[in-house]
C-alpha positions in Angstrom: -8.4 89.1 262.2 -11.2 86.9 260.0 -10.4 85.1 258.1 -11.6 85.3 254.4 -12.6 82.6 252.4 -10.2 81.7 249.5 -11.4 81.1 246.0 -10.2 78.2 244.3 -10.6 76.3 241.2 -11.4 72.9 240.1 -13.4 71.0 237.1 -16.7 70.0 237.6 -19.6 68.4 235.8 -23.7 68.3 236.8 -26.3 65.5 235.2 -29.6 67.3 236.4 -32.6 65.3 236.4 -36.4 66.6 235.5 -38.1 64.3 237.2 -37.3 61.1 239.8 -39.8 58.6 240.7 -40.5 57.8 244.3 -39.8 54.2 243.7 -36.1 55.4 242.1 -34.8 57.5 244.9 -32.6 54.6 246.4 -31.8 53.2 242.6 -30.6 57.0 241.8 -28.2 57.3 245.0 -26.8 54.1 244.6 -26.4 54.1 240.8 -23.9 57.0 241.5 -22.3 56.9 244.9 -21.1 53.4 246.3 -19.6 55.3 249.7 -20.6 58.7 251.4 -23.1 60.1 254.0 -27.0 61.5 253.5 -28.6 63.9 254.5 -32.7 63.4 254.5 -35.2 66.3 255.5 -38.6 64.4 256.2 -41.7 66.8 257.2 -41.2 65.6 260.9 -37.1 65.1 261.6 -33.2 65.2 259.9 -31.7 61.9 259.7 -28.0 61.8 259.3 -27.2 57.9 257.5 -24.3 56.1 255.5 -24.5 54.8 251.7 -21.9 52.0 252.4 -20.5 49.3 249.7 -23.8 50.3 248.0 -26.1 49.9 250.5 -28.2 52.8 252.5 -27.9 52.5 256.7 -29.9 54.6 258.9 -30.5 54.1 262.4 -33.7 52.6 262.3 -35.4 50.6 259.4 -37.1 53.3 257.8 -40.9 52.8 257.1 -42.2 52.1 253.5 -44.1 55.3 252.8 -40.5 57.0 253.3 -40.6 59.2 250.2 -44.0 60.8 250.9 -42.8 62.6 253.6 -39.3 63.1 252.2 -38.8 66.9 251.3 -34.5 66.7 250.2 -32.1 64.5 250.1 -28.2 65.2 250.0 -26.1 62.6 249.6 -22.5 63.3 248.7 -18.9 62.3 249.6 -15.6 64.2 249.1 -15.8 64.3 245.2 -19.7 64.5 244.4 -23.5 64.7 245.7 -26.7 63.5 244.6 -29.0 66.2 245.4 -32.6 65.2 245.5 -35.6 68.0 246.3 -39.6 68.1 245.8 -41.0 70.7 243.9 -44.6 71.0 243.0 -45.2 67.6 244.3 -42.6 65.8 242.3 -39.0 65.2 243.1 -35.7 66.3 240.8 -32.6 66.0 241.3 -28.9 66.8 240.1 -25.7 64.8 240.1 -22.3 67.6 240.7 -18.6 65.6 240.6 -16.1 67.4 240.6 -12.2 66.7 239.7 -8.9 68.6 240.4 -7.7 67.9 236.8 -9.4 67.6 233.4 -10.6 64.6 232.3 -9.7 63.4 229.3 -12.0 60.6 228.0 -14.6 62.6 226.9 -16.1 63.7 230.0 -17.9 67.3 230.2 -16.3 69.4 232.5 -16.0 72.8 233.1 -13.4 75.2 235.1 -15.8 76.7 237.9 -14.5 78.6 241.1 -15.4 77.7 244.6 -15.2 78.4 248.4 -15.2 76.0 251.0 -17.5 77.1 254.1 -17.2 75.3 256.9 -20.7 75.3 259.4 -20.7 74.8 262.8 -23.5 72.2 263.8 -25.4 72.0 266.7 -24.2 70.1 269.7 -21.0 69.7 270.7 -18.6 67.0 272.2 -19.4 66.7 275.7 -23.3 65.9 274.1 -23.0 62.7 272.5 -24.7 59.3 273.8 -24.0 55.8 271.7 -26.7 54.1 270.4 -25.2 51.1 269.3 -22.0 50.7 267.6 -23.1 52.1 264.2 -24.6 55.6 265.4 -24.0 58.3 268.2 -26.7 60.9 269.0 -25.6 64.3 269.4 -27.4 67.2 271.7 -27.6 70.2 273.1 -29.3 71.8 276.2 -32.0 73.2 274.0 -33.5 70.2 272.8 -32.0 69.8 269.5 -30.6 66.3 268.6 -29.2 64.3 265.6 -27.5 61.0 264.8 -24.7 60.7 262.9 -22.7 57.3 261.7 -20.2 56.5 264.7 -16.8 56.7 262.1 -17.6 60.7 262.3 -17.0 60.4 265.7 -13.7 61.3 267.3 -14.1 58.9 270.3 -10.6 60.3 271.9 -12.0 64.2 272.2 -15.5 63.5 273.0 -15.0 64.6 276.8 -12.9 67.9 275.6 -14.7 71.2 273.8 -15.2 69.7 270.3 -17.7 70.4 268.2 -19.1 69.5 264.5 -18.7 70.4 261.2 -20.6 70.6 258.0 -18.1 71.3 255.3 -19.6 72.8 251.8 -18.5 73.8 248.3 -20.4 76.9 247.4 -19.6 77.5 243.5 -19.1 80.4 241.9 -20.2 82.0 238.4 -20.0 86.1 236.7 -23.2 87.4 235.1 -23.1 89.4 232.0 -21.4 92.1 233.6 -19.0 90.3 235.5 -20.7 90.7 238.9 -20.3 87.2 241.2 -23.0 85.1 242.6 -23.3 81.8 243.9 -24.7 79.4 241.6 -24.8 75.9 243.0 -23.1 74.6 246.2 -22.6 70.8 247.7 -22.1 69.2 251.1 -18.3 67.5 251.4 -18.0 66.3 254.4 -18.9 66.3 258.2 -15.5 67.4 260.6 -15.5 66.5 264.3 -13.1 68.9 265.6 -11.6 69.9 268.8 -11.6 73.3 270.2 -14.5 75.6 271.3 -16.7 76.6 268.4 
C-alpha cells in the first residue's frame, strides 16, 4: 500500500523582500543563514554548494558576472530558506523559518500545516566520483550530473543501491471556502539513502 503523506503542524514566519540587488545576493544569504546548503539555477547548469561558518563554497570559484546569469537561488537548512528568484529582470526574495513552538519574544508567527515530500534525485550510489575532498559528482547513464558537498555523502553505501534525496516542506493554507492548496513550500535537506529508489 502507498503511503500517504501526513499533515502536520508547526509555526512559521516569512520576511519577503520586493526587490534584492545583484551586488546583495551574498550579503542577503549570509545575513540570515550562517550553515546550510544552496541550491543555484544559472541559465547554463545547477550547482549544489555549502554556506559554511558564514561563508559560501562551491566547487569552483565562481566568475564575477555570477548574478547575471543567475535565475534562483535556494538556500536553506533544517529550520529556514532564503529563497531568491528573477522576475522581470530583477531579483526578490523571501526569508520562511519555521519553529516547533511559539515564540515568545515578540516574534510573528503563525500556526500553518505542512507535508514533507521526499524527491528522489537523479543518480544514484554506484555513480559518484570525488573531486577533491570537499565535493563528489554524482551521475547517471543519461548524462545528467551534479555536485554536492562531500558530508552529504554516505561514503560506507556508495558501492550498494543508494540513491539521493531532496527533502521539502510544502505548506498548506484553506481558501474562503475551506478548500486546500499549497501556498509556499521550502527545501530541508538532501538524504543519501540506501535501498533502490
Amino acid at each position: 500500500m502507498k503511503k500517504v503523506y501526513e499533515i502536520k503542524e508547526t509555526f512559521s514566519k516569512i520576511e519577503k523582500w520586493d526587490e534584492v540587488k545583484p551586488s546583495d545576493i551574498e550579503k542577503r544569504i549570509l545575513e540570515n543563514l550562517k550553515n546550510g546548503y544552496m541550491v543555484c539555477w544559472l541559465c547554463n547548469e545547477v550547482l549544489f554548494g555549502r554556506v559554511r561558518e558564514g561563508k559560501i563554497e562551491f566547487y569552483h570559484e565562481l566568475q564575477s558576472d555570477f548574478p547575471k546569469y543567475l535565475l534562483r537561488i535556494r538556500a536553506f537548512n533544517s529550520q529556514k530558506e532564503i529563497h531568491i528568484w528573477k522576475s522581470q529582470g530583477q531579483f526578490k526574495g523571501r526569508i520562511r523559518e519555521d519553529k516547533d513552538i511559539e515564540a515568545g519574544d515578540g516574534e510573528t508567527l503563525k500556526k500553518v500545516e505542512y507535508i514533507e515530500a521526499h524527491q528522489i534525485m537523479y543518480g544514484n550510489g554506484k555513480n559518484v566520483r570525488k573531486i577533491n575532498e570537499e565535493f563528489y559528482e554524482i551521475y547517471d547513464s543519461r548524462g545528467i550530473k551534479y555536485i554536492l558537498p562531500s558530508e552529504l555523502i554516505r561514503e560506507n553505501i556508495l558501492s550498494k543501491d543508494s540513491y539521493f534525496v531532496l527533502v521539502t516542506r510544502n505548506y498548506i493554507d484553506y481558501n474562503e471556502i475551506g478548500q486546500a492548496g499549497f501556498i509556499d513550500s521550502r527545501f530541508v535537506k538532501i538524504e543519501h539513502k540506501e535501498g533502490e529508489s
